[in-house]
TINUDO-504683 format. One record per residue (C-alpha): residue in one letter; x, y negated, z negated. Coordinates in steps of 0.02 Angstrom, whole numbers, padded with zeros to 5 digits, always signed. Example, Ala and Ser with C-alpha at 12.3 -4.5 7.8 and 13.67 -1.06 7.14 Angstrom:
% residues 2
A+00615+00225-00390S+00684+00053-00357
% end
This chain:
% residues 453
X+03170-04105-05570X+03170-04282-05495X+03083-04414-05595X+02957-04568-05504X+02912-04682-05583X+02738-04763-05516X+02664-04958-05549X+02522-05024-05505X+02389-05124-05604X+02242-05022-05522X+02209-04850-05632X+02129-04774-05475X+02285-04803-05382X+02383-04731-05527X+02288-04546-05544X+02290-04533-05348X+02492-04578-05335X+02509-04452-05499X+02434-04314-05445X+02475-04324-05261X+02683-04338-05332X+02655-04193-05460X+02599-04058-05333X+02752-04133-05241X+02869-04066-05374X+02925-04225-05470X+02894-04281-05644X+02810-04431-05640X+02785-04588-05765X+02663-04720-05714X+02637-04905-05789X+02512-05018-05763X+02621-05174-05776X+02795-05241-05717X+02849-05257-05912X+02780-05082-05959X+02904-05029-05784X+03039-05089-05876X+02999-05045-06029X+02987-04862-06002X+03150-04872-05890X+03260-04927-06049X+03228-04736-06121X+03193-04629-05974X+03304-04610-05800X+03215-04595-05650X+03273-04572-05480X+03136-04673-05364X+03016-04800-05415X+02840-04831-05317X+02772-05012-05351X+02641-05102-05292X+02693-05304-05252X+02533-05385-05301X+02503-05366-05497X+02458-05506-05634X+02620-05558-05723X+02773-05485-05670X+02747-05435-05494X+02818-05321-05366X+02976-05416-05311X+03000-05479-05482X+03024-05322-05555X+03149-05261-05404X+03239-05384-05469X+03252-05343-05652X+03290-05176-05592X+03427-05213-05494X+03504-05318-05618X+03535-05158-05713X+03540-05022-05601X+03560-05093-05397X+03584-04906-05340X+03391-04861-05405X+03307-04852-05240X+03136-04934-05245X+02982-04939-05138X+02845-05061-05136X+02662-05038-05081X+02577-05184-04996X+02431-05259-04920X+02412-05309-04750X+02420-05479-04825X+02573-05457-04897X+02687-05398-04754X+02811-05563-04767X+02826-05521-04956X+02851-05356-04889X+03004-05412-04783X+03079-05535-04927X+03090-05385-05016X+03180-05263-04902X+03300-05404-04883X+03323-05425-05065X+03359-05208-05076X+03194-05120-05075X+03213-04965-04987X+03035-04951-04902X+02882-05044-04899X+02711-04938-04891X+02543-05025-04837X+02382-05000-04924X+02261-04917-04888X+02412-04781-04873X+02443-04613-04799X+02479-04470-04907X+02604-04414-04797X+02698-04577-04777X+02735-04582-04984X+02783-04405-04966X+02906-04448-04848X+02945-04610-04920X+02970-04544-05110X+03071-04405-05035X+03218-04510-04915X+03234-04616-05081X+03257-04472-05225X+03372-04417-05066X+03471-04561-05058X+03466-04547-05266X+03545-04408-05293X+03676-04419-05144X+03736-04565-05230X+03732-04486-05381X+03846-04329-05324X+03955-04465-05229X+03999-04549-05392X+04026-04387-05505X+04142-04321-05352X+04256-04495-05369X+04244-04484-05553X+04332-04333-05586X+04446-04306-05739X+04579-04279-05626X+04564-04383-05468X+04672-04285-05347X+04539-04184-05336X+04415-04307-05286X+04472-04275-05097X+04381-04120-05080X+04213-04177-05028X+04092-04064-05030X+03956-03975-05156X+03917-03805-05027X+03955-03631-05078X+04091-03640-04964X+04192-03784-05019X+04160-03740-05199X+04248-03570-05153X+04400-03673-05068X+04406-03787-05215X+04416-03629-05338X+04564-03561-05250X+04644-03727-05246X+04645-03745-05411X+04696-03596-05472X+04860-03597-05365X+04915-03786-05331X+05034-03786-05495X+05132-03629-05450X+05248-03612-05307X+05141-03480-05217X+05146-03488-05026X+04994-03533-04982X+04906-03518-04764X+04793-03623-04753X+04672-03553-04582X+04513-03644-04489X+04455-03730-04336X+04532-03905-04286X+04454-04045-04378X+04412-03954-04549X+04540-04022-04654X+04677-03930-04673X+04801-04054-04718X+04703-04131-04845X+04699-03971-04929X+04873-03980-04909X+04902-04145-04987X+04793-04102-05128X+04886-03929-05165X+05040-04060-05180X+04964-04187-05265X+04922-04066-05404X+05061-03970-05415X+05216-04006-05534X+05320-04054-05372X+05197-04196-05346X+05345-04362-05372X+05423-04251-05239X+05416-04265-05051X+05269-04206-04953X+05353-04179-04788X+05219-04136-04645X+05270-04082-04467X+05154-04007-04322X+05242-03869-04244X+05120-03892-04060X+05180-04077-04048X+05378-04043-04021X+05454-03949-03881X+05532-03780-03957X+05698-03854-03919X+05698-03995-04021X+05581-03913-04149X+05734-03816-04233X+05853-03979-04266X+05673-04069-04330X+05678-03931-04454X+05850-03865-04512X+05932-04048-04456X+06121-04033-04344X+06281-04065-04364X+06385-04200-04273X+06420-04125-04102X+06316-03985-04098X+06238-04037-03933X+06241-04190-03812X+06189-04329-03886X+06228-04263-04073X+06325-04398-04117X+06325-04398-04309X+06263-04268-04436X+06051-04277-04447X+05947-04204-04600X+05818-04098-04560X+05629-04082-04626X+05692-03951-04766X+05828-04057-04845X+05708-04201-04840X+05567-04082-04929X+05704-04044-05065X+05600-04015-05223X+05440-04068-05152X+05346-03969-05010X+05338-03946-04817X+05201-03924-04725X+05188-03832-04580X+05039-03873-04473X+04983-03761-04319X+05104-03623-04365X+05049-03505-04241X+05111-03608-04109X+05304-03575-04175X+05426-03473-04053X+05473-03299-04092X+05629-03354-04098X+05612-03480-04228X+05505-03376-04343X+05662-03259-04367X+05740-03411-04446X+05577-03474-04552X+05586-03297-04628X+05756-03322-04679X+05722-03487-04784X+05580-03436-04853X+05670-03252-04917X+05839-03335-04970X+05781-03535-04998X+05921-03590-04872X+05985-03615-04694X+06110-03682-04586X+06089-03858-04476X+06109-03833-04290X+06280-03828-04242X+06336-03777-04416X+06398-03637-04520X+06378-03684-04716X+06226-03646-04811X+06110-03763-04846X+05998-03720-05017X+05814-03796-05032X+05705-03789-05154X+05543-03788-05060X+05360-03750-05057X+05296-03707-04902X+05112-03730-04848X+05078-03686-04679X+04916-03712-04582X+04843-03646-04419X+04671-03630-04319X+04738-03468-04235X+04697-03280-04301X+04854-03236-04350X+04832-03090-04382X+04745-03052-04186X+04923-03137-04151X+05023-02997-04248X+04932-02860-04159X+04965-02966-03997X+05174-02989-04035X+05142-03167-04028X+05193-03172-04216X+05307-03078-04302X+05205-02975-04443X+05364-02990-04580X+05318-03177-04581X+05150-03173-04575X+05157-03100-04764X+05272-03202-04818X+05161-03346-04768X+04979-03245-04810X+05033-03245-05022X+04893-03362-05036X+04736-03404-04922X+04640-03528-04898X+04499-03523-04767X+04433-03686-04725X+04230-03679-04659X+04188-03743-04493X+04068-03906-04553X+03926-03802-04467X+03931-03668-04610X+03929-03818-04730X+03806-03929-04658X+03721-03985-04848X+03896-04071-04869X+03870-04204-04712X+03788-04311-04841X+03932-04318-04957X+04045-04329-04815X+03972-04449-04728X+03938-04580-04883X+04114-04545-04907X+04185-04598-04728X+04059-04765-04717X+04130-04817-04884X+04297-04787-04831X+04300-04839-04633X+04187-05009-04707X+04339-05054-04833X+04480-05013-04693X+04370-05135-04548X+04344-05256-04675X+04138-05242-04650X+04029-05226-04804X+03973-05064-04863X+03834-05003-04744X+03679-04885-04764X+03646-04737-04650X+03446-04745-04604X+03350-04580-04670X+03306-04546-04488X+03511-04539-04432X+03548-04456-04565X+03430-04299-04521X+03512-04314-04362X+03694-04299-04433X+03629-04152-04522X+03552-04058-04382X+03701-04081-04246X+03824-03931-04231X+04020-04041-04255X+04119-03930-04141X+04250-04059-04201X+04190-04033-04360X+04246-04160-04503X+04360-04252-04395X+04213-04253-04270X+04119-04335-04420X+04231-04472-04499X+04242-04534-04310X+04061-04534-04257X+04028-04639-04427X+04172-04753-04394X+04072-04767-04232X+03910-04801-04310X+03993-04949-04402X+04065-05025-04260X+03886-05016-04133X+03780-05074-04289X+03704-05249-04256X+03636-05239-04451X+03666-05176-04615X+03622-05007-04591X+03670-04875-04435X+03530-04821-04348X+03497-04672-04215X+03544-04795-04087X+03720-04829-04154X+03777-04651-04147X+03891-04578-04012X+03795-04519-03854X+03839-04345-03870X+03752-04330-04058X+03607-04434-03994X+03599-04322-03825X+03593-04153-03900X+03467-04203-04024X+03377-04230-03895X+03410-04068-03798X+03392-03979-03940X+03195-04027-04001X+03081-03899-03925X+02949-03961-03811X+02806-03989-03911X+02885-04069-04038X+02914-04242-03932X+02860-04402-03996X+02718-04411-03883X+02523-04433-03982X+02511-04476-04152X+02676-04365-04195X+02821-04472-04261X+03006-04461-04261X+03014-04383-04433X+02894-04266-04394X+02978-04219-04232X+03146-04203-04363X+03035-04095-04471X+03001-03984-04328X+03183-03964-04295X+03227-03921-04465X+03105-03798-04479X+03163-03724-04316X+03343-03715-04389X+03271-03596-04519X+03167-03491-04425X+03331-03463-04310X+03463-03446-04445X+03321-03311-04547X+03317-03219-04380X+03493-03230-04352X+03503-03145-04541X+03377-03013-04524X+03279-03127-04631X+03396-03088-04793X+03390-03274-04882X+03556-03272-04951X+03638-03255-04759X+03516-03367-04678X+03595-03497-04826X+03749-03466-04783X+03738-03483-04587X+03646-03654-04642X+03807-03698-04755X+03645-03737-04891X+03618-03656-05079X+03485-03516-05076X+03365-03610-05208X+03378-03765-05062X+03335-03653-04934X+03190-03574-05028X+03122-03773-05076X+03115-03794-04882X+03052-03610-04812X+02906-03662-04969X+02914-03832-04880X+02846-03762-04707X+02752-03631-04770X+02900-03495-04722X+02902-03414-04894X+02784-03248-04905
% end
């Protein structure tokens, strides 16, 4: 249960902002005073704080202060008077992650309390994902059913020297997968040796493989190693197997039954010692049944698999994944680490990624380069995320009256539930899963817009 604490000098204030948060779902604490605030937050952890700015003593942007001298991550949100709005501003400059006027809306702390404890425990999963024991592992982002099934298998097979296939759409990250399965592994001070079997004609991809000898064609004018001799010990990936030749699968099958081979133009065997990973976005089984891949190799290949969800079927992970790319693309541009506003963020989670992760990291890295601030608004985003939002909002959910963006995102979330219930008969557990969200998540939000009989 996420914690709030509340402080304002004014008891009425304090029962309203208590009760109002309870029937919410949080625990909350309350003080009266900026030094009580701090006072409580040396024994108890909470994930927002609600303070008013105008209090005797210690006041609002005071105590933002003291808190972020000790914890800069714990999002805070201060309540003003109409008097007040340039203290207001001073403190969103100085961190704050709202500012609420008085008299207030209930629905506007609703909303406001929940985008922070949002942002609170995002960064909270964030950190315990880069702080694991073992940080190989840290490169599988991603808390979802899904991914937690992908990580499972990954573990359990990246120290043995188990074939592993590694299947899904463009864009989900099958060579990271890969590179973890390495970087795990016993073999991992060896060579990870990667080659995409689409991106070289089938001509030349035999001699990138097996390597020639001197003479062995025109222009073979010394002996050349190939990818296996380089992988010697370590491991080779194979990325868009399915794409491979007929003709060259005959001779994949051999290395990977006897562990050696013979360059192009040569006749001495060559032994390896190998692990192959292969990936592909194809069926391959479809392309057995079809003859466009010889079934012999196909289970040599299927000893282990790995299938790697489309980001739609794991859409609670954009989050994580996307904290994860603006950290990452801000340090590689050489900008300082940026915020995504709660309002892009809903937008992020409610487009489809038919480029999935890929599709992601680049409309972030986009984000970061259109921003004219410190945080990447709706505006910043790539026009085809920004365009089917659009599309996608039903009529009478527009903007138009006293309805507001987050209500029209509301709307659209909601929507996205009644569809993916339909979709699954209205059995919870598959409607989760077509959402890529836990079932106790989806049950908070079907509660959430009154869904839940």
């Amino acid at each position: 249960m996420a914690s709030v604490l509340v402080v304002d000098d004014e008891k009425n204030y304090l029962f309203v902002l208590e009760d109002l948060l309870t029937d919410e779902g949080y625990r909350v604490l309350t003080a009266s005073s900026g030094s009580e605030a701090l006072d409580i937050l040396k024994v108890e952890q909470v994930d927002t704080i609600l303070s008013d700015i105008k209090m005797p003593g210690m006041n609002g942007i005071e105590l933002l202060e003291r808190v972020f001298a000790n914890d800069p991550g714990l999002p805070v949100i201060l309540m003003t008077a109409f008097a007040e709005v340039d203290q207001a501003v001073s403190a969103m400059k100085k961190g704050a992650i709202d500012h609420i006027q008085k008299p207030f809306d209930n629905d506007d702390i609703k909303r406001a309390v929940a985008r922070a404890v949002e942002k609170r425990t995002l960064d909270r999963n964030l950190r315990r994902i880069h702080s694991r024991s073992d940080s190989v592992w840290g490169s599988i982002i991603g808390e979802s059913e899904a991914m937690d099934k992908v990580f499972q298998i990954v573990k359990r097979v990246a120290d043995t020297p188990a074939t592993v296939l590694i299947s899904g759409e463009s864009g989900t990250g099958k060579e990271v997968i890969a590179k973890v399965l390495h970087k795990a592994s016993s073999r991992s001070a060896a060579p990870f040796v990667s080659i995409n079997c689409a991106a070289i004609p089938e001509t030349l991809l035999e001699s990138e493989l097996f390597g020639y000898e001197k003479g062995a064609f025109t222009g073979a004018v010394s002996n050349k190693q190939g990818k296996f001799e380089f992988a010697d010990g370590g491991v080779l990936f194979l990325d868009e197997i399915g794409e491979m030749s007929l003709n060259l699968q005959v001779k994949l099958l051999r290395v990977l039954q006897e562990q050696e081979f013979q360059r192009v133009g040569g006749n001495r065997d060559i032994r390896v010692d190998v692990r192959l990973i292969a990936a592909t976005n194809k069926d391959l089984r479809q392309q057995v049944e079809l003859g466009l891949f010889r079934s012999d190799l196909f289970f040599r290949l299927d000893v282990v698999h790995v299938p790697m969800p489309p980001l739609r079927e794991r859409m609670s992970d954009i989050p994580l994944l996307t904290s994860h790319f603006l950290k990452k693309s801000c340090e590689r541009l050489g900008r300082p680490i940026m915020e995504i506003q709660p309002e892009t963020m809903r937008i992020l989670c409610s487009y489809s990624w038919p480029g999935n992760v890929r599709e992601l990291e680049n409309a972030v890295e986009y984000g970061i380069l259109m921003s004219k601030g410190h945080s990447i608004t709706v505006e910043d985003l790539p026009n085809q995320i920004r365009s089917h939002s659009a599309s996608t909002a039903s009529p009478d959910v527009g903007l138009e009256g006293s309805a507001g963006l987050m209500d029209a995102l509301d709307a659209i979330e909601e929507k996205m539930i009644r569809d993916a219930l339909r979709k699954a008969g209205h059995v919870q557990a598959q409607a989760a899963k077509i959402l890529g969200i836990s079932r106790s998540n989806l049950q908070y939000k079907m509660k959430k817009y009154g869904l839940l009989a």
